[in-house]
DRENVEXVEX-848118 format. One record per residue (C-alpha): x, y, z. Coordinates in Angstrom, 2 decimals. Example, Ala and Ser with C-alpha at 12.3 -4.5 7.8 and 13.67 -1.06 7.14 Angstrom:
% residues 2
<site px="12.30" py="-4.50" pz="7.80"/>
<site px="13.67" py="-1.06" pz="7.14"/>
//
This chain:
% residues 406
<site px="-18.59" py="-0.58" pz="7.92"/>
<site px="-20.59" py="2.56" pz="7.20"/>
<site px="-17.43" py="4.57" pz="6.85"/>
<site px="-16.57" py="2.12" pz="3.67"/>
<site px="-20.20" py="2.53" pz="2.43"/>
<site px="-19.76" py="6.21" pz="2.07"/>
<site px="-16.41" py="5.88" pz="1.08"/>
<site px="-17.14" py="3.67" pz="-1.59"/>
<site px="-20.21" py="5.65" pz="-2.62"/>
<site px="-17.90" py="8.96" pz="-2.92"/>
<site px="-15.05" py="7.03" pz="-4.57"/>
<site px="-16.67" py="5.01" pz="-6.99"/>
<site px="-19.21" py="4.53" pz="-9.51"/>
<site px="-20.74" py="1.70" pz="-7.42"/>
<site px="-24.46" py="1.99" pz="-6.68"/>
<site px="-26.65" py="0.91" pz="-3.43"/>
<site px="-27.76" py="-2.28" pz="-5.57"/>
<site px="-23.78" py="-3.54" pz="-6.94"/>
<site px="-22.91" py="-3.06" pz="-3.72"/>
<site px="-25.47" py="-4.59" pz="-1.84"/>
<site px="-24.79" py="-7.49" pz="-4.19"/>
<site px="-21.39" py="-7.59" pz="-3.18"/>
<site px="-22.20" py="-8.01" pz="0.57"/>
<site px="-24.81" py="-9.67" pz="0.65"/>
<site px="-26.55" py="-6.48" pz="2.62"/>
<site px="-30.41" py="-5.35" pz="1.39"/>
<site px="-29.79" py="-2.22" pz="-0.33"/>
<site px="-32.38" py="-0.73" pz="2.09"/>
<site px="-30.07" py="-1.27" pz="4.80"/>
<site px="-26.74" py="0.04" pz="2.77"/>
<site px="-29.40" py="3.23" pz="2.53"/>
<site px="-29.40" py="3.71" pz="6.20"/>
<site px="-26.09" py="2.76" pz="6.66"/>
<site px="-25.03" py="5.45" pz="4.32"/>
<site px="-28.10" py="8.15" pz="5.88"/>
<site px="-26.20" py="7.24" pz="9.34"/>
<site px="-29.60" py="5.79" pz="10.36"/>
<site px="-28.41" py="2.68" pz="10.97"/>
<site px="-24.98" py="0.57" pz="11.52"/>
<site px="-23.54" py="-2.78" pz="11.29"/>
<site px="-22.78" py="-4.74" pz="14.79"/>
<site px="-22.82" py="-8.07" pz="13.59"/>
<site px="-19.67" py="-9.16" pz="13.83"/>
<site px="-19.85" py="-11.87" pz="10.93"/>
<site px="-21.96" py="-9.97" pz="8.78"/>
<site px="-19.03" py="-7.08" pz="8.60"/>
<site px="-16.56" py="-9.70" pz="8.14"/>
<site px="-18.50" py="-10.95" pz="5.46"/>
<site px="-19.43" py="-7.56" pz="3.77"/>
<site px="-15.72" py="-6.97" pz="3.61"/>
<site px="-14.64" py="-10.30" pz="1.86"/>
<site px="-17.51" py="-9.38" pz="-0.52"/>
<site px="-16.01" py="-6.21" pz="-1.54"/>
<site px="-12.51" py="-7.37" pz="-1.59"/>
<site px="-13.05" py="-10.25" pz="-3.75"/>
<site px="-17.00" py="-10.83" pz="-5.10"/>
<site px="-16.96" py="-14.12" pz="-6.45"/>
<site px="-15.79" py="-14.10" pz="-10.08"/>
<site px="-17.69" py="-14.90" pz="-13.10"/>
<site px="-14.37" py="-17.40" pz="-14.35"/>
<site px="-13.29" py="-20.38" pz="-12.98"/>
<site px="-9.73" py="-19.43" pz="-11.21"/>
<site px="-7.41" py="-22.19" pz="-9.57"/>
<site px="-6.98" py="-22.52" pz="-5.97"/>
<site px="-3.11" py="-21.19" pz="-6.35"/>
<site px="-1.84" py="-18.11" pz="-7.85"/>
<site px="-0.05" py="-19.93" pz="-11.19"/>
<site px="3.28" py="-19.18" pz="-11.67"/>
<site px="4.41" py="-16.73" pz="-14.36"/>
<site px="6.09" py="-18.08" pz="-17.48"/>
<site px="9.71" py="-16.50" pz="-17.44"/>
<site px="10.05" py="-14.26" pz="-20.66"/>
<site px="9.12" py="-11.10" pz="-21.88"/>
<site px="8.97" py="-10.67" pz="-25.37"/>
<site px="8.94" py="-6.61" pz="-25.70"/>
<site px="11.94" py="-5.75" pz="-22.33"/>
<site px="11.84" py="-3.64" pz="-19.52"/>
<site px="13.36" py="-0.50" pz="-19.01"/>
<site px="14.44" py="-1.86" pz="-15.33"/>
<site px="18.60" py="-2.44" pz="-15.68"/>
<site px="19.58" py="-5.82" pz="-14.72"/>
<site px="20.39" py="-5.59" pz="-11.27"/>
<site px="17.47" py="-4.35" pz="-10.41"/>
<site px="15.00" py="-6.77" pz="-12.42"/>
<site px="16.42" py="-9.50" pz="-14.52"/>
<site px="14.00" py="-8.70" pz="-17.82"/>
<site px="14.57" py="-13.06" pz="-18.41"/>
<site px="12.57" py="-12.89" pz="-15.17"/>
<site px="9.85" py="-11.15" pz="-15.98"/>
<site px="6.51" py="-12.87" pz="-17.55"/>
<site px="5.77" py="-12.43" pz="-21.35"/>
<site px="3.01" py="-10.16" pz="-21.99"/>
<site px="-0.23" py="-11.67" pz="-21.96"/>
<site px="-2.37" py="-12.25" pz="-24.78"/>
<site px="-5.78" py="-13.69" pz="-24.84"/>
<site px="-6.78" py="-16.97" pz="-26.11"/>
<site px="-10.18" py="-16.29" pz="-27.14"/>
<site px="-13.42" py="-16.83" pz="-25.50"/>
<site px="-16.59" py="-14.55" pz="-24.33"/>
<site px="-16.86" py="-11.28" pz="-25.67"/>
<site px="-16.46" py="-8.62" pz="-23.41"/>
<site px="-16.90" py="-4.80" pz="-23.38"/>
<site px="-16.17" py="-1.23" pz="-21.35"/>
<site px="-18.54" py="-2.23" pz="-18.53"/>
<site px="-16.50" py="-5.12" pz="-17.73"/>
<site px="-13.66" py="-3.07" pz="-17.86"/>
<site px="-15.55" py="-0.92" pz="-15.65"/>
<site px="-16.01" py="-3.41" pz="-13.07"/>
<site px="-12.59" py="-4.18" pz="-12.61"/>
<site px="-11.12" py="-0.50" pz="-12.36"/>
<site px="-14.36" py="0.00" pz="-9.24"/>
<site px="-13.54" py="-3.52" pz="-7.72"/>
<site px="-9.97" py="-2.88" pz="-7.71"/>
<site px="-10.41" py="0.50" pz="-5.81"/>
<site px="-13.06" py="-0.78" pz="-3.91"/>
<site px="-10.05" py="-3.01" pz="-2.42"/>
<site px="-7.48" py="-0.24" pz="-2.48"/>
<site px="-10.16" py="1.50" pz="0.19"/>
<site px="-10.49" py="-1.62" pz="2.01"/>
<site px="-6.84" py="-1.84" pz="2.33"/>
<site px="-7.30" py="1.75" pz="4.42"/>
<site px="-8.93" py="-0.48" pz="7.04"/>
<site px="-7.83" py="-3.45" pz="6.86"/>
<site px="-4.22" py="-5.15" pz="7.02"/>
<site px="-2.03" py="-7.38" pz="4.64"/>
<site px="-3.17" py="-10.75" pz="6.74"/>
<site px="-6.68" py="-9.94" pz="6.42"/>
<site px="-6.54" py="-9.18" pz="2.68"/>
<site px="-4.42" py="-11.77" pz="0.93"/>
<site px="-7.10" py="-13.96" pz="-0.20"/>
<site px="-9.53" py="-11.60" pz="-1.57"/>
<site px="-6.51" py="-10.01" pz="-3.42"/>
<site px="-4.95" py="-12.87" pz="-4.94"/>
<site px="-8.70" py="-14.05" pz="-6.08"/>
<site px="-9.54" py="-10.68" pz="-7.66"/>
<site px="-5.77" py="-10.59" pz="-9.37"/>
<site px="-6.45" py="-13.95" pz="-10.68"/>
<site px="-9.79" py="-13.06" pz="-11.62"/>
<site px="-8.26" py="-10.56" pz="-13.78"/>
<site px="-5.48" py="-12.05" pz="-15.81"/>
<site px="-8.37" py="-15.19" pz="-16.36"/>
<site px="-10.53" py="-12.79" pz="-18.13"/>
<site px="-7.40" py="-11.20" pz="-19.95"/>
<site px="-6.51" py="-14.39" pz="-21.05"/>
<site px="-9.95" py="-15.95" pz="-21.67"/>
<site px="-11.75" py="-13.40" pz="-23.75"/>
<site px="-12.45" py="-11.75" pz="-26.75"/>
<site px="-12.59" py="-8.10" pz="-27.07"/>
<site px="-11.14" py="-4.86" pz="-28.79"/>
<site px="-7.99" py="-3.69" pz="-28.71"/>
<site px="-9.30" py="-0.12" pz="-25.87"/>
<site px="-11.17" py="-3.03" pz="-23.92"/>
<site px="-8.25" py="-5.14" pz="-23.54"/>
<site px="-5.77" py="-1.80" pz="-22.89"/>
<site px="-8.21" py="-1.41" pz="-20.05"/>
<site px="-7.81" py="-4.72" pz="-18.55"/>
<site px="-4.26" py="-4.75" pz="-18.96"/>
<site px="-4.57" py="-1.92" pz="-16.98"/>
<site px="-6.36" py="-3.22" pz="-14.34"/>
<site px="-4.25" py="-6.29" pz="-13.82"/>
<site px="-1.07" py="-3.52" pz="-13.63"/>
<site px="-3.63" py="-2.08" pz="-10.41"/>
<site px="-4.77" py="-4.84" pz="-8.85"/>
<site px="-0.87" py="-6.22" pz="-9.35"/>
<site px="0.30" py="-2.93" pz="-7.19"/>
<site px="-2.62" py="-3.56" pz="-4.20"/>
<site px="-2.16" py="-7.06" pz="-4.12"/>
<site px="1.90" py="-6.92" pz="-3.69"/>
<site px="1.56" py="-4.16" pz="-1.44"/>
<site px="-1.20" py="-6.27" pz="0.59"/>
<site px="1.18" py="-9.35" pz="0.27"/>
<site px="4.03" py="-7.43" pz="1.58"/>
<site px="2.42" py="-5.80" pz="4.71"/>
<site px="1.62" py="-9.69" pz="5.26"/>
<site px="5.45" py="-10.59" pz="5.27"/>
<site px="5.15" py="-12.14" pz="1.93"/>
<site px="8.02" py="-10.56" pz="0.09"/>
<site px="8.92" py="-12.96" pz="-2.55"/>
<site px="5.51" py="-13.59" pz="-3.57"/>
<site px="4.93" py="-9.96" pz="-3.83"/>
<site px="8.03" py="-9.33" pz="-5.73"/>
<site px="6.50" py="-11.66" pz="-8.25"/>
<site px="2.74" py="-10.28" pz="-8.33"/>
<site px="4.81" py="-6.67" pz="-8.68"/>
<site px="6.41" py="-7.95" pz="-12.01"/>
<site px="3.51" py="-9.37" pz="-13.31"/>
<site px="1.55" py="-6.37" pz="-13.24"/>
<site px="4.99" py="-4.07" pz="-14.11"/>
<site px="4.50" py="-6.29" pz="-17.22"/>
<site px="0.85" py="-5.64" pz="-17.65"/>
<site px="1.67" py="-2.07" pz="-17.30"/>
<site px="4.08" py="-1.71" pz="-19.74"/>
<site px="2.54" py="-3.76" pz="-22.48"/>
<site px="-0.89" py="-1.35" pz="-21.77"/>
<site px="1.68" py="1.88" pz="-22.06"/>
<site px="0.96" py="3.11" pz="-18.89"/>
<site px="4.23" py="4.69" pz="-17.94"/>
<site px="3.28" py="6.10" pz="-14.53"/>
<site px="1.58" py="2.72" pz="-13.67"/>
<site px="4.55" py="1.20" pz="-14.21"/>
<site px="6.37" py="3.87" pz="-12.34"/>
<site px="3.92" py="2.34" pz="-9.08"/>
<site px="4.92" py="-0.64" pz="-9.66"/>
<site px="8.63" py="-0.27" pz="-9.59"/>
<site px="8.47" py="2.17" pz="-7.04"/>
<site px="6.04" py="-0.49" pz="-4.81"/>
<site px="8.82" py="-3.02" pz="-5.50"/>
<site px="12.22" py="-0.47" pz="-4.71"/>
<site px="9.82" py="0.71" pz="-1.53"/>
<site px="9.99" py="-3.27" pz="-0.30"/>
<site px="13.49" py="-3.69" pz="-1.32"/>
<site px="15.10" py="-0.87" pz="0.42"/>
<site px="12.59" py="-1.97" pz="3.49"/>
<site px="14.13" py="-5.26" pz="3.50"/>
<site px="17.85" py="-5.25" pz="3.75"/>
<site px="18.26" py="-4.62" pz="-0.41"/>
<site px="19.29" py="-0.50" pz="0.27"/>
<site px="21.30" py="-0.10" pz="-2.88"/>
<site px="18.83" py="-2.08" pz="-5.05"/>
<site px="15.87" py="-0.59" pz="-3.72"/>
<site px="17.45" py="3.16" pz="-4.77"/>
<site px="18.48" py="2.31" pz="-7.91"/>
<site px="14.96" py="1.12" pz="-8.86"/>
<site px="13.37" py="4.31" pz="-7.24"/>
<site px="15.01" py="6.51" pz="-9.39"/>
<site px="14.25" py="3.94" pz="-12.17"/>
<site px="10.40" py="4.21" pz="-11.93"/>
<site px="10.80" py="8.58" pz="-11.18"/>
<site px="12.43" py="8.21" pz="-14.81"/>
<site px="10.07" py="5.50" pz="-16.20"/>
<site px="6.84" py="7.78" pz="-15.11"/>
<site px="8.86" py="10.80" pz="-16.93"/>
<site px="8.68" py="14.23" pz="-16.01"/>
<site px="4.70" py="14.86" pz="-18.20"/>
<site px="3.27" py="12.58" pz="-15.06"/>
<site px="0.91" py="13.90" pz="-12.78"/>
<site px="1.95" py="16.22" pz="-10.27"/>
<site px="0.55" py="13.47" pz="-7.30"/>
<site px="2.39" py="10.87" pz="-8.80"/>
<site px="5.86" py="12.12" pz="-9.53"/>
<site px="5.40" py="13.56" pz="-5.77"/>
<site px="5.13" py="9.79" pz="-4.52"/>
<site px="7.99" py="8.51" pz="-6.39"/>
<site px="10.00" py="10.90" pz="-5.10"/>
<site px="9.28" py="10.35" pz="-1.94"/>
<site px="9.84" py="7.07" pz="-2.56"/>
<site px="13.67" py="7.85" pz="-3.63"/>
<site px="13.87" py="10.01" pz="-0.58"/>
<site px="13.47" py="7.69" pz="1.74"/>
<site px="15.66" py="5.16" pz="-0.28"/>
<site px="18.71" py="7.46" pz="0.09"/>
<site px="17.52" py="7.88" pz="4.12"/>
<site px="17.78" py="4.26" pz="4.16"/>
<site px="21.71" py="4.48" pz="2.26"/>
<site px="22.59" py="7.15" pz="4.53"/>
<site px="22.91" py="10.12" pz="1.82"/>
<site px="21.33" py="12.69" pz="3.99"/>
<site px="21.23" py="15.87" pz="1.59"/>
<site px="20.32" py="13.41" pz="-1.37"/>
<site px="17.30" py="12.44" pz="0.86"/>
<site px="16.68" py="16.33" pz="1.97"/>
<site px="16.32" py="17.42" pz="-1.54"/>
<site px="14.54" py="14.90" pz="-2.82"/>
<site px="12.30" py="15.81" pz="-0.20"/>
<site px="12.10" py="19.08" pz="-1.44"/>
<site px="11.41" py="18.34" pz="-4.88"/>
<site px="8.47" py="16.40" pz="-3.89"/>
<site px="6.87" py="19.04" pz="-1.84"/>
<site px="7.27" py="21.41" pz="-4.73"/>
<site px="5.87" py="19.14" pz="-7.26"/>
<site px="2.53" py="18.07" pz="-5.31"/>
<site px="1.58" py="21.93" pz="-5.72"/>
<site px="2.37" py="21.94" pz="-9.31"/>
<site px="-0.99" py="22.33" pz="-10.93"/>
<site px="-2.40" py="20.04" pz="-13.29"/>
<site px="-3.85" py="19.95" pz="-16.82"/>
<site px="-5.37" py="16.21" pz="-16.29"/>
<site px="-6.69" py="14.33" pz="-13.23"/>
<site px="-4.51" py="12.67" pz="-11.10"/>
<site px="-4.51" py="8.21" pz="-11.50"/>
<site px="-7.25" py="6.65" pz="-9.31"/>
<site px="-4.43" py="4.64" pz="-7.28"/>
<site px="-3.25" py="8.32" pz="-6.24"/>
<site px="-6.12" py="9.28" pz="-4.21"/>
<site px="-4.25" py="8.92" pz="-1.14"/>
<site px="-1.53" py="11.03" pz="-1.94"/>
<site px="-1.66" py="14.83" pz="-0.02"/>
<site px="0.24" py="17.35" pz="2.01"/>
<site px="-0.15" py="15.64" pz="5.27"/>
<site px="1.16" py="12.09" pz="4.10"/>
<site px="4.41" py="13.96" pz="2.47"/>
<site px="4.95" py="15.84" pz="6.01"/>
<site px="4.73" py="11.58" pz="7.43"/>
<site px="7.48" py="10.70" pz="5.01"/>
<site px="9.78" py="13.74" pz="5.91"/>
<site px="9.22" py="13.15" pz="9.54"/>
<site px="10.28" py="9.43" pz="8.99"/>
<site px="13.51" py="10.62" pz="6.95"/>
<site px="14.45" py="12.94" pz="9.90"/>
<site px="14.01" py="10.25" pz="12.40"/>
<site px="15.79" py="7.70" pz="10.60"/>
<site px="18.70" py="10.46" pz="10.19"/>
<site px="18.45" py="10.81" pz="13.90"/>
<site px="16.78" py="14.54" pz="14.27"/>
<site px="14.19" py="14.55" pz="16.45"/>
<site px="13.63" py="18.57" pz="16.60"/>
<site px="12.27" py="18.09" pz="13.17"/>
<site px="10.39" py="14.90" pz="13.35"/>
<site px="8.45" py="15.02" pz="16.38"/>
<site px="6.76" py="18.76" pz="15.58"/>
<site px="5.80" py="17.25" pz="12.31"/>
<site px="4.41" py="13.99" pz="13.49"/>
<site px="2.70" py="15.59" pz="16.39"/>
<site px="0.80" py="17.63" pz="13.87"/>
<site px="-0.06" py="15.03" pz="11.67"/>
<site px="-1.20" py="12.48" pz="13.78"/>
<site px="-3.38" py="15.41" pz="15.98"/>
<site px="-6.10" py="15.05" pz="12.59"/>
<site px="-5.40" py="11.41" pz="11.11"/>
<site px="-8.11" py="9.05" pz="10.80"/>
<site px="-8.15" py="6.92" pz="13.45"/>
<site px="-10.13" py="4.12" pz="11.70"/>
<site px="-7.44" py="3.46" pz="9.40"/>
<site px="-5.46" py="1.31" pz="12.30"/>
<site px="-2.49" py="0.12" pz="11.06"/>
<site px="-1.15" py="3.72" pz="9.63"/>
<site px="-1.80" py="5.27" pz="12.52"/>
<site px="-0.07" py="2.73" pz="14.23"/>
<site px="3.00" py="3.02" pz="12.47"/>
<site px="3.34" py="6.57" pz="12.51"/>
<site px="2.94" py="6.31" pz="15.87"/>
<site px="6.11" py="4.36" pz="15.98"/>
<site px="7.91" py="6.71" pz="14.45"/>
<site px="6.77" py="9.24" pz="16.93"/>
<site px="8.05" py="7.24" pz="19.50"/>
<site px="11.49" py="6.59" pz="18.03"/>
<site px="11.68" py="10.32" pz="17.27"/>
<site px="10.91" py="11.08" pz="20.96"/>
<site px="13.62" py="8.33" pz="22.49"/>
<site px="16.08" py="10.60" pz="19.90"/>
<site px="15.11" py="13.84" pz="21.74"/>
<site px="15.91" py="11.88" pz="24.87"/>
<site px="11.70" py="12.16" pz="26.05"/>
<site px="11.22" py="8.43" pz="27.61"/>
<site px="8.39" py="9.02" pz="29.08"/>
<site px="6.45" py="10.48" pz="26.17"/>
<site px="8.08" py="8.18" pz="23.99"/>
<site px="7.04" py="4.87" pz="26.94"/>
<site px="2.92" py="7.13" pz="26.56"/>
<site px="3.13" py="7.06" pz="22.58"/>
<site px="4.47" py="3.73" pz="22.52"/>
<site px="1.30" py="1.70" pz="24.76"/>
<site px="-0.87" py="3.70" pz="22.73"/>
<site px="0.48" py="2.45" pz="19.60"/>
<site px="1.00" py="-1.28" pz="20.85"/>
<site px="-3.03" py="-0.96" pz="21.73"/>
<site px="-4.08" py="0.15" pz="18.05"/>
<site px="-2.00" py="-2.13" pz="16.18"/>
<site px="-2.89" py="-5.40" pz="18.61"/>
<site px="-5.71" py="-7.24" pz="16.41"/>
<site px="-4.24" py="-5.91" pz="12.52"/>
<site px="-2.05" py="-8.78" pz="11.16"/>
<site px="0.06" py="-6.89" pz="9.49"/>
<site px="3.77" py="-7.35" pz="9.55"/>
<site px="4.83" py="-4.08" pz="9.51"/>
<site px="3.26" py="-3.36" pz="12.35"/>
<site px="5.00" py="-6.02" pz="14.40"/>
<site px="8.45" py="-4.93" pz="12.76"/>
<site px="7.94" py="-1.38" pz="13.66"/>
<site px="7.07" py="-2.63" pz="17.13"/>
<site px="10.10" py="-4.70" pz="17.75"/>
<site px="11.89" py="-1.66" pz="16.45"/>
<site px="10.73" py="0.72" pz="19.00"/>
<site px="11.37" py="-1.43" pz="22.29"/>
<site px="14.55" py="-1.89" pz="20.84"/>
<site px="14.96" py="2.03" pz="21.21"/>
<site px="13.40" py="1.92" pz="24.35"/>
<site px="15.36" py="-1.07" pz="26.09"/>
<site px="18.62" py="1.59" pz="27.26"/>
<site px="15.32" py="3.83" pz="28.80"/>
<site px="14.20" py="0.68" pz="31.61"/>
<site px="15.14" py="2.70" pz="34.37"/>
<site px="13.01" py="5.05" pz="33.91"/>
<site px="9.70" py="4.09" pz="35.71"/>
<site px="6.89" py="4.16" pz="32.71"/>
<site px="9.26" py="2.56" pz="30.55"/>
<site px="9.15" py="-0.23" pz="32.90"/>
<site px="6.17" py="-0.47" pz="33.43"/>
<site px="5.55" py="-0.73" pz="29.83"/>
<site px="7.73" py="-3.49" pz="29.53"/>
<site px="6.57" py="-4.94" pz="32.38"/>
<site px="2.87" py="-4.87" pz="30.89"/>
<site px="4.39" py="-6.88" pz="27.65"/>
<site px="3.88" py="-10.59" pz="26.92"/>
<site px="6.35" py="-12.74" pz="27.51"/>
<site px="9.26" py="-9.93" pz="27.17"/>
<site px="12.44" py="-11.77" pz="27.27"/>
<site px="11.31" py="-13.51" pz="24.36"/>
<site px="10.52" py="-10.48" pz="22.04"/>
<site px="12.83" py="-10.17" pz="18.66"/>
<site px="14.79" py="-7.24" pz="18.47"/>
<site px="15.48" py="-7.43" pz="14.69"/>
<site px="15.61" py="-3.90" pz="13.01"/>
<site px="14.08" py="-3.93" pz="10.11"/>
<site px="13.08" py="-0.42" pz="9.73"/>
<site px="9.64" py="-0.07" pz="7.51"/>
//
């Protein structure tokens, strides 16, 4: 908890007081926390700090239930058809009229929806989903219920395009896929109508990223290289990086192997490209050592170990433990890499370690990712620390096998 005090305090425009507010903690404690005087070890108190900061009780009244979108858009999408049916999508949203409100609500939303962007660092999908779908609902209410001028309600548009992206990637590490496919075109709508282009970009590139993960390959490439065109080539260095990243990995996943290389390549080249502007908010995350995780996951989906296990050795030598469920999953890939180079018993070592982080995050990646690797370990069970570590597992003859690679 005091890593996500400073975090928030070097990330955000939040002070000691809004946040204290937000979790219900004196702000003379958040103080020490923060001076590394003092830390959190009640157990309910953190869980309740981090509710507060994923979702702070809104100022409108919200439903219990997400509603659903109406089915028209008014203005198109630049998706094609295949990809995302524009008669899908909802209509831009307009207000109705209501309470006047200004930048500092505006604000708000752009520091609360980063605020759960960092929690997301920490926390997994299952943990998240209510907070997320409260604070997105929060959102399109006050959109929809207020009056204001037309830069204040760009900015909210904005932030319902954000807190759209978190809260479909949240709902989609949760195994929530269609229900994140919807929140993604709600806020690709948002997006678009606010003229965001590289928002939008996200937000098609969050939805091809779940697509290709999830048995729709063909789709999920097409709508990659949509959203690198969408965001255009004037986007920020950080961003265009991502997306093409993104469309690397969704040629991996076709099985174009020098289509996945270059893009590779371009994305590298483009993350040093220097910049006239500041990169988006949502980008923060974005940096040399994630694009050395994605290549490393290319070349062990494309079966070359000599590449990926150097890489992810390196990587995961000075990643941030505390963030549990990344860790975790590049330590699957590790381990995949390492049954590849034909290394069982590293691969058995990397393997219990990663089955030990990823135990108590309810995220369904996670759980894929470890079906996936005893899969690759299953033709190793002679070996005698694979065996063991299968022997150590729960109920192993009932364990899915299902690869869903993600």
């Amino acid at each position: 908890m005091t890593r996500v005090v400073r975090l928030l305090r070097a990330h955000t425009d939040l002070s000691q007081d809004a946040i204290a507010r937000m979790t219900d903690l004196s702000q003379g404690m958040l103080s020490q926390m923060e001076s590394g005087q003092r830390s959190l070890r009640s157990a309910t108190k953190k869980q309740r700090a981090l509710e507060g900061l994923g979702a702070p009780e809104p100022a409108v009244e919200r439903p219990d239930k997400t509603p659903e979108a109406p089915k028209e858009n008014r203005s198109g999408v630049f998706i094609p058809a295949p990809e995302l049916p524009p008669d899908e999508l909802p209509k831009p949203l307009s207000s109705r009229g209501g309470r006047r409100v200004g930048t500092a609500v505006a604000d708000t939303l752009a520091s609360r929806v980063h605020a759960l962007r960092l929690a997301d660092d920490f926390l997994a999908g299952g943990d998240l989903i209510g907070p997320a779908r409260r604070e997105l609902e929060a959102a399109v209410a006050l959109h929809r219920g207020s009056v204001y001028t037309d830069r204040v309600g760009n900015a909210l548009l904005v932030a319902i395009g954000e807190f759209s992206q978190i809260t479909g990637w949240i709902l989609s590490d949760a195994g929530q896929h269609s229900e994140a496919e919807q929140v993604y075109r709600l806020g690709l709508s948002a997006a678009r109508e606010a003229g965001d282009s590289a928002l939008a970009g996200h937000l098609a590139g969050s939805l091809a990223y779940q697509w290709t993960n999830t048995g729709r390959e063909r789709e999920g490439l097409r709508l990659a290289l949509a959203a690198l065109d969408e965001a255009g080539s004037h986007a920020h260095p950080k961003t265009r990086a991502l997306f093409l990243d993104r469309v690397a990995w969704a040629h991996t996943r076709n099985g174009d192997q020098q289509a996945a290389v270059r893009a590779l390549g371009e994305a590298h080249d483009t993350l040093v490209q220097v910049a006239a502007d500041e990169a988006p908010t949502w980008a923060y995350w974005v940096s040399d050592d994630e694009l050395e995780v994605m290549d490393a996951r290319v070349y062990t989906e494309l079966h070359r170990p000599l590449r990926a296990v150097p890489l992810l050795s390196t990587v995961l030598g000075r990643y941030d433990t505390t963030h549990a469920r990344e860790f975790a999953l590049y330590l699957s890939w590790l381990a995949v890499a390492l049954t590849d180079a034909n290394e069982p018993e590293q691969a058995a070592e990397v393997t219990t370690r990663m089955l030990a982080v990823s135990a108590d995050t309810a995220s369904d990646r996670t759980a894929q990712r470890s079906r996936v690797v005893l899969r690759h370990l299953t033709r190793f069970r002679d070996v005698p620390e694979v065996e063991e570590l299968f022997a150590s597992l729960p109920d192993p003859g009932e364990r899915k096998t299902t690869d869903r690679s993600c």
